[in-house]
N, C-alpha and C positions, 0 to 999 in steps of 0.2 A: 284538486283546484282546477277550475275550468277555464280555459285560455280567454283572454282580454279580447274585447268585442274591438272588431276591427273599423273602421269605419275613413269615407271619404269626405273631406269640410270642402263645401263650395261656398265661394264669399265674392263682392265686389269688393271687401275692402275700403267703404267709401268714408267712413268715421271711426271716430274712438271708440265707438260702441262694436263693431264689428274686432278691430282689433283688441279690446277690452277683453270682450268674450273669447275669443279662442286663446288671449292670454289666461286669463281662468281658468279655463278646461287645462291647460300644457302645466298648469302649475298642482293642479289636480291630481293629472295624473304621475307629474311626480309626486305626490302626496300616496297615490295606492288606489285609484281611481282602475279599475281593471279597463282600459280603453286605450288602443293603438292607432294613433291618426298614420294610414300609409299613404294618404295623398291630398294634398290642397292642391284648388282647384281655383283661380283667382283669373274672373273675365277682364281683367284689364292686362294688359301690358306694362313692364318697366318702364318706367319712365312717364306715364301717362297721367297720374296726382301722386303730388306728394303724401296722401294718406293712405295711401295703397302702398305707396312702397315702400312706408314704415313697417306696415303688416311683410309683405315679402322678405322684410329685415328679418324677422322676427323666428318665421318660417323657415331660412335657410341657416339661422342661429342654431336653432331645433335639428341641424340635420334632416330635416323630413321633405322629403320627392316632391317637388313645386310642379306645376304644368300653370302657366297662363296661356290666354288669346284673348284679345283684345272682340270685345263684342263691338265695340263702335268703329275699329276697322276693319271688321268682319262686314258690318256692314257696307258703310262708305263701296268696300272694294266691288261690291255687288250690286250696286246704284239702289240697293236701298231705301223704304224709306222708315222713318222712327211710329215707333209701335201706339198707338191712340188711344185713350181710355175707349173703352165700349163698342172698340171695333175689331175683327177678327187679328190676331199677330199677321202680320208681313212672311211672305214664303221664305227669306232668309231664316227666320229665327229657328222655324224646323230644320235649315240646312247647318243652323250654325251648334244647334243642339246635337244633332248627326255625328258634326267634326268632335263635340266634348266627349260625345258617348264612347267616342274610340279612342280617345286617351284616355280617357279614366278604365276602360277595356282593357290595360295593361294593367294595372293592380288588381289586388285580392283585397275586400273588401264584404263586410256582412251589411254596414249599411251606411247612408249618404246621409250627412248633416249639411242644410242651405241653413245660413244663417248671414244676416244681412246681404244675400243673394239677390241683388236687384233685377233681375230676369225673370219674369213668369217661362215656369218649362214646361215642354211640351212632349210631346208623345215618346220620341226618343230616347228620352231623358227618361222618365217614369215610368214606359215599359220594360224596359230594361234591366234598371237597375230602381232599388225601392229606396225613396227619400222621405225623409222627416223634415219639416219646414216651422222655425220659429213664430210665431206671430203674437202681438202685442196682444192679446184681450183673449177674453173669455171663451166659449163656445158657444157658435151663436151669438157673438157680438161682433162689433165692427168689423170690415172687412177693410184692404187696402193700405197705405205705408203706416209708421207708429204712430206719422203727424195727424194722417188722419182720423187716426182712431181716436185718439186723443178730443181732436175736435168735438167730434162724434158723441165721447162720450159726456163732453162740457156742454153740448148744445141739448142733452136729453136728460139733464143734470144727472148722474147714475150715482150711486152712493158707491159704488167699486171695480173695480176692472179687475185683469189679470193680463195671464201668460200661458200659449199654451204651445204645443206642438201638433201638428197632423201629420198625415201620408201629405204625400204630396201627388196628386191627380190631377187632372184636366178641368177641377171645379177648384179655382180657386179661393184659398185660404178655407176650402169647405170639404177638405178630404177625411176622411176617420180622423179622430180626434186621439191622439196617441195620450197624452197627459196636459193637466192645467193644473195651475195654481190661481188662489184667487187673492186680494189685498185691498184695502176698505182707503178708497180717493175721497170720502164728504166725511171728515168727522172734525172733533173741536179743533184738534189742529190748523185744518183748512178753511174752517164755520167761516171765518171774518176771509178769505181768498173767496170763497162762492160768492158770498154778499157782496163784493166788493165787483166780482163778473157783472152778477145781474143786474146790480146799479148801472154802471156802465158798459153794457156788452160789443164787442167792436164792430162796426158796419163789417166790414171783410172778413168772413171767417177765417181766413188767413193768417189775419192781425189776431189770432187769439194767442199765436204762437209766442207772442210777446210780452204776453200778460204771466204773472207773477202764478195764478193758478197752472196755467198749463203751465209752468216748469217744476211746479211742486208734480205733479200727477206724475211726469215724466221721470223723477229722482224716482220715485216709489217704484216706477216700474223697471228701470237699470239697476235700482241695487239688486231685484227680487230675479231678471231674467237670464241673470250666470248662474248663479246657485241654481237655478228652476231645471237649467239646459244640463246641470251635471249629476242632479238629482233623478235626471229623465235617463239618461246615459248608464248612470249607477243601477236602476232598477233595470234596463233591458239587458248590462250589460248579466248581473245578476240570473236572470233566466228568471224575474217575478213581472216582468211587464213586457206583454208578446206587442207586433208590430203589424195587426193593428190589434189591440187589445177587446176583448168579449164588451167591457166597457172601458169607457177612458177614466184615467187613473187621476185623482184627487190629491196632489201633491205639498199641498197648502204646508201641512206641518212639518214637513221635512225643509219647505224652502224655511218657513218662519225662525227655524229653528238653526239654518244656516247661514241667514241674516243676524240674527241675535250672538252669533258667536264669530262674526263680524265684526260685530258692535262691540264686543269687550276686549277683541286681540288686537 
């Protein structure tokens, strides 16, 4: 029997889908999941949202080695300023990625899971130590939060999306592609939600968030992206899916198949 793969979870913590997900995986692995989470890694501080510190509930229920810091008083205390779409990171973020790397430099660990990670990492972080990063879509598709992708793929109408995992490097959301799943957004079910967009499409891409399609896409994609993350876990943990894999792994019917047994339990 080959010892359970170790691994570090770093999370903001910011919604139910972050704590959704690591609730998944801790039930999992009391399930026979071979996987040991020896350290969550959570940039906020106590006390800082209440939905974080439902997640830190959760994590010291578990018994399992917490480490927080707070990234936005990380910053603040360094006069700081907030990180820009399309513009290089701020020199804090490498100093603040420095300070994570040496706490999580206390445990034993084979590999790092960001999942709902709101931090782009940088060199410290990913030289280091090797990370796997969730992201909403396909390979070679959208890049950027879930909302974006989402939009992204309503304004190019795409018949399907997915979920997939990479390395995590310095090109983001564009590192080795570790595993995806894919799952079909335009079919009868949704037929009268598209028609219903392009009749009326909302001035503010923004405003799509509100629309009745984007929250069907988004269901599709939360039920599929726990099973997908444990599915992913299961095969590296296995020794059938290396990090980064010769090609990236095709998980479709393992997720489909843990959706569907979802659905009847």
């Amino acid at each position: 029997m080959t010892d359970p793969l170790r691994i570090a979870w770093l999370t903001t913590g910011r919604g139910p889908g972050s704590y959704g997900a690591l609730e998944y995986v801790l039930q999992a692995i009391d399930g026979g999941l071979p996987v040991n989470i020896e350290v969550v890694f959570v940039n906020r501080d106590p006390g800082e949202a209440e939905a974080t510190d439902s997640l830190l509930e959760l994590v010291r229920a578990k018994d399992i080695p917490l480490l927080t810091r707070s990234s936005v008083r990380f910053r603040r205390e360094r006069g700081g300023r907030v990180s820009k779409p399309g513009e290089p990171l701020p020199a804090w973020r490498t100093e603040f990625d420095n300070a994570v790397a040496e706490q999580l430099a206390q445990y034993e660990f084979d590999l790092g899971v960001m999942f709902g990670y709101m931090l782009i990492a940088t060199e410290p972080l990913y030289s280091r130590f090797r990370f796997i990063n969730d992201h909403p879509a396909l390979p070679n598709g959208p890049v950027g939060t879930w909302q974006e992708v989402i939009r992204e793929v309503m304004d190019k109408g795409l018949t399907e999306s997915g979920c997939m995992m990479n390395v995590v490097t310095g090109d983001v959301d564009r590192g080795p592609v570790v595993s995806y799943c894919r799952y079909p957004i335009r079919d009868d079910a949704t037929a009268a939600l598209w028609r219903e967009f392009a009749a009326e499409p909302p001035e503010d891409r923004q405003a799509y968030d509100e629309t009745p399609l984007f929250a069907a896409i988004r269901r599709r994609g939360v039920l599929r992206e726990r099973p997908f993350l444990v599915e992913t876990l299961r095969a590296i943990a296995a020794g059938t899916l290396a990090v980064p894999p010769p090609v990236p792994v095709d998980l479709t019917e393992q997720v489909e198949q843990a959706v569907a047994r979802f659905a009847v339990s």
